[in-house]
Residue frames as qw, qx, qy, qz and C-alpha x, y, z in Angstrom:
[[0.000, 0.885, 0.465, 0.000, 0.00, 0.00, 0.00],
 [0.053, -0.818, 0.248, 0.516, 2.87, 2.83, 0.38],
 [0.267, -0.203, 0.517, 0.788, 4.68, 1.94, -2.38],
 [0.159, 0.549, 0.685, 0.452, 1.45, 2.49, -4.21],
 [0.053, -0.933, -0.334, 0.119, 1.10, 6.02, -2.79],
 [0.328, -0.748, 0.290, 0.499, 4.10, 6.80, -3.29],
 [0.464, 0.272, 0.746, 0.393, 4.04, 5.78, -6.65],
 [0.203, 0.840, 0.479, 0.153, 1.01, 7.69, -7.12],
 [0.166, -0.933, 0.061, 0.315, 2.14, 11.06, -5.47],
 [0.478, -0.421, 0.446, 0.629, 5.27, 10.65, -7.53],
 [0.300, 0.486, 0.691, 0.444, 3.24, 9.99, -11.08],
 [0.065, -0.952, -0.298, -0.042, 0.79, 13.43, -9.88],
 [0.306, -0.791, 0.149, 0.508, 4.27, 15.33, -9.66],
 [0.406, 0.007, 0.575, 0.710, 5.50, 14.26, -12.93],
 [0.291, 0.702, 0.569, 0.315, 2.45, 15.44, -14.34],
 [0.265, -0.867, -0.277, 0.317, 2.66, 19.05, -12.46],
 [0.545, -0.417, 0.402, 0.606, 5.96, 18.99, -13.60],
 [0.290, 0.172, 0.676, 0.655, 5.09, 18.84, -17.29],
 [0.085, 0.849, 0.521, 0.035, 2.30, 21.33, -17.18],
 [0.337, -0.792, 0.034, 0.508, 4.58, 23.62, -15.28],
 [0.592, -0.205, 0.568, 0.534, 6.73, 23.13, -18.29],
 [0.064, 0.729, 0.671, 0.115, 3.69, 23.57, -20.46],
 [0.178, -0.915, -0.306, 0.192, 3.25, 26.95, -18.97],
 [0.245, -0.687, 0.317, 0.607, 6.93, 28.46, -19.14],
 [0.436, -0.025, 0.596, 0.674, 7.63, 27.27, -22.59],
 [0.146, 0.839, 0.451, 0.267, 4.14, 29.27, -23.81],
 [0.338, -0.867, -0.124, 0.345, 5.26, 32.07, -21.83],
 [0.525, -0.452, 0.391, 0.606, 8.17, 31.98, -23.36],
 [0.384, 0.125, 0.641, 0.652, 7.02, 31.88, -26.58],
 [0.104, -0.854, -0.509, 0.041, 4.56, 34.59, -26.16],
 [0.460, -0.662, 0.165, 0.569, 7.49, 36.56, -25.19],
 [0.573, -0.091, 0.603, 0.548, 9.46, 35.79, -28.13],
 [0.275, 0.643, 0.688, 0.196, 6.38, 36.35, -30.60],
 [0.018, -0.929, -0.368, 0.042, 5.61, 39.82, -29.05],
 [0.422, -0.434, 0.502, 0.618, 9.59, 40.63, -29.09],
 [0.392, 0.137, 0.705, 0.575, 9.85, 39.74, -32.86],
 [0.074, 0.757, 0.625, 0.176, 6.50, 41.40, -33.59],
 [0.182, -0.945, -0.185, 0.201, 7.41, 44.86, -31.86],
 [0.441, -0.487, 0.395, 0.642, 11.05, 45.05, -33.47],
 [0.309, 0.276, 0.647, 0.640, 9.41, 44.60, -36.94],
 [0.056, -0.858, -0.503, 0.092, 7.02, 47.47, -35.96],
 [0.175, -0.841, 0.147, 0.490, 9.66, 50.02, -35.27],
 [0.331, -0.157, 0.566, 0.739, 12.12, 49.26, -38.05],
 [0.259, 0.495, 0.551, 0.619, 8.79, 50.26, -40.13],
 [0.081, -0.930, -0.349, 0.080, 7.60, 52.64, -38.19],
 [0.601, -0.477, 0.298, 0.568, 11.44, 53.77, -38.32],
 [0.293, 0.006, 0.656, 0.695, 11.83, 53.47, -42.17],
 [0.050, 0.813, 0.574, 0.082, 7.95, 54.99, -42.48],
 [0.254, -0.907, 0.005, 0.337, 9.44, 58.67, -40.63],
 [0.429, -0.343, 0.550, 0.629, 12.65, 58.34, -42.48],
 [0.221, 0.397, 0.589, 0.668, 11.05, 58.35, -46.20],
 [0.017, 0.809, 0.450, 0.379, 8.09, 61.29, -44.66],
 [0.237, 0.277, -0.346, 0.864, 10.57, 63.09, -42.59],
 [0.441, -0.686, -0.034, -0.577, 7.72, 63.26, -39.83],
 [0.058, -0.405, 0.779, -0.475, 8.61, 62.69, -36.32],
 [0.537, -0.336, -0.764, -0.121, 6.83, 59.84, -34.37],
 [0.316, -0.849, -0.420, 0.061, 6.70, 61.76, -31.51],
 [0.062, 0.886, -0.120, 0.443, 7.61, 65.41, -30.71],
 [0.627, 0.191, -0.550, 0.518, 10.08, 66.66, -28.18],
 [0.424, -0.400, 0.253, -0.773, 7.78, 68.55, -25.92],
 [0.882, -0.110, -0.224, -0.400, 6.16, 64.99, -25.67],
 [0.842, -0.011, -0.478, 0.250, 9.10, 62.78, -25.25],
 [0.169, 0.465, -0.460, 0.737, 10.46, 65.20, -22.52],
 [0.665, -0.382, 0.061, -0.639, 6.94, 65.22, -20.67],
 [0.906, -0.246, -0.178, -0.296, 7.10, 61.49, -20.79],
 [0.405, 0.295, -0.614, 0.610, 10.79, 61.42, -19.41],
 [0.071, -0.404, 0.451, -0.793, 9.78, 63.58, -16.72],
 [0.776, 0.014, -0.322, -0.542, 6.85, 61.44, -16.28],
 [0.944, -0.052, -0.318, -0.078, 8.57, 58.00, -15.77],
 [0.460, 0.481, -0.535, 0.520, 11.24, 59.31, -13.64],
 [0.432, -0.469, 0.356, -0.684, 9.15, 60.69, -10.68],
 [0.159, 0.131, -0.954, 0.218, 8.71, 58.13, -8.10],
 [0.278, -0.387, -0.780, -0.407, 5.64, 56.68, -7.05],
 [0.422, -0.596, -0.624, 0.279, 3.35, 58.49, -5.46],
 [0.141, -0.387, -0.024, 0.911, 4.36, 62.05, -6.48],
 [0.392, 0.752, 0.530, -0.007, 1.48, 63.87, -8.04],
 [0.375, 0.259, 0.167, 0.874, 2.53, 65.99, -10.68]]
């Protein structure tokens, strides 16, 4: 009778194990996907500004949003 629970409980960990596995390796490739996907975005959104010489975003804007993500949390502007 233990070696048959202990059996079991070992079998119900392998599985856990391979779900867990399951889980990171989507994750991962989710990652990857949205990586790949967001580098081919800029290089056109890059090569898009470059052929209409418009900016993608202004420098009143990108300054704001410096100042913006620097303040620590909890300071109201």
């Amino acid at each position: 009778m233990k070696a048959v629970t202990l059996h079991s409980i070992a079998f119900v960990l392998a599985v856990l194990e391979l779900v867990a596995a399951l889980v990171a390796g989507s994750a991962a490739l989710v990652s990857l996907t949205t990586e790949a996907l967001m580098r081919t975005a800029s290089v056109a959104s890059t090569g898009f500004t470059a052929r209409t010489g418009v900016a993608p975003m202004s420098l009143r804007l990108r300054s704001e949003l410096a100042a913006v993500l620097s303040m620590s949390e909890g300071v109201a502007r």
